[in-house]
N, C-alpha and C positions, 0 to 999 in steps of 0.2 A: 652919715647914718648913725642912729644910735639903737641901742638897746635888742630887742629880738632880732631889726631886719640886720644890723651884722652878723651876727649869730647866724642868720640864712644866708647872709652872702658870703661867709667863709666856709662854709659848709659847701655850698655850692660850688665855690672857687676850689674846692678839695673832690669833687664828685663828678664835675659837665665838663666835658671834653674843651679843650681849649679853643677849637674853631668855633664853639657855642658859646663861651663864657659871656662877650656882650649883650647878647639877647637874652641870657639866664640875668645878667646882673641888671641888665635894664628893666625886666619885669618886676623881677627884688623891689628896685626902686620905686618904681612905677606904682607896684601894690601897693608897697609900707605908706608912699605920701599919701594913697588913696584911701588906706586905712588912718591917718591922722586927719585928713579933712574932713572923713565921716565921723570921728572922736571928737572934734573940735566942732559941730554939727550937732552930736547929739548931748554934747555937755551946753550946749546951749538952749537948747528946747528943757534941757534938765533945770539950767537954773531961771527958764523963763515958766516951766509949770509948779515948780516949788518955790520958797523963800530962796534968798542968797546963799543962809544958815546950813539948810535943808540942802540945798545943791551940793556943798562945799563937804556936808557930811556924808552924801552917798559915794559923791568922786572919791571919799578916802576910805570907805570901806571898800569900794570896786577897786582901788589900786590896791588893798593892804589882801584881799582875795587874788588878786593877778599874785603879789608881792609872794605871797603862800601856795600858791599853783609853781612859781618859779626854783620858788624853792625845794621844795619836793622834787620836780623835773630834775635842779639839778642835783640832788643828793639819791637817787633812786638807783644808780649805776647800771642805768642802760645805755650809755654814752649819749644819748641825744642831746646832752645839754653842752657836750665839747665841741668847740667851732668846730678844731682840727679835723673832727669824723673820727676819734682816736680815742680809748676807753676813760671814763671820767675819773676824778678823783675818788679813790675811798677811803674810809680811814678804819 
């Protein structure tokens, strides 16, 4: 697992009762690979309706927008952004 679906599955692993954690952590999984195949899906229709160029430069402004949603999420001090479930960093 990388990226947000750990972030959901320690969060979960801190909130769903233990006799559910398999089924909580299976879906986690289930979903995130079902969200990277429909990513890897639509970056493909992306760089077969534009140039290669053109593909390559929307993938990075879509990552550098996630990259800038993430960051915010995690600086905003609602803790949402702490696996733990435990209040975030401030400074």
């Amino acid at each position: 697992m990388i990226g947000i679906e750990l972030g959901v599955a320690s969060t979960l692993q801190a909130r769903v009762p233990e006799k559910d954690l398999g089924s909580a952590t299976a879906f986690v999984s289930t979903t995130g690979r079902a969200a990277g195949l429909g990513a890897v899906l639509a970056a493909g229709w992306l760089f077969d309706a534009l140039s290669p160029g053109a593909g390559f430069l929307s993938l990075a402004v879509l990552l550098t927008a996630a990259a800038a949603f993430y960051l915010v999420l995690a600086t905003s001090g609602t803790g949402r952004a702490s696996p733990s479930g435990g209040p975030s960093r401030k400074a």
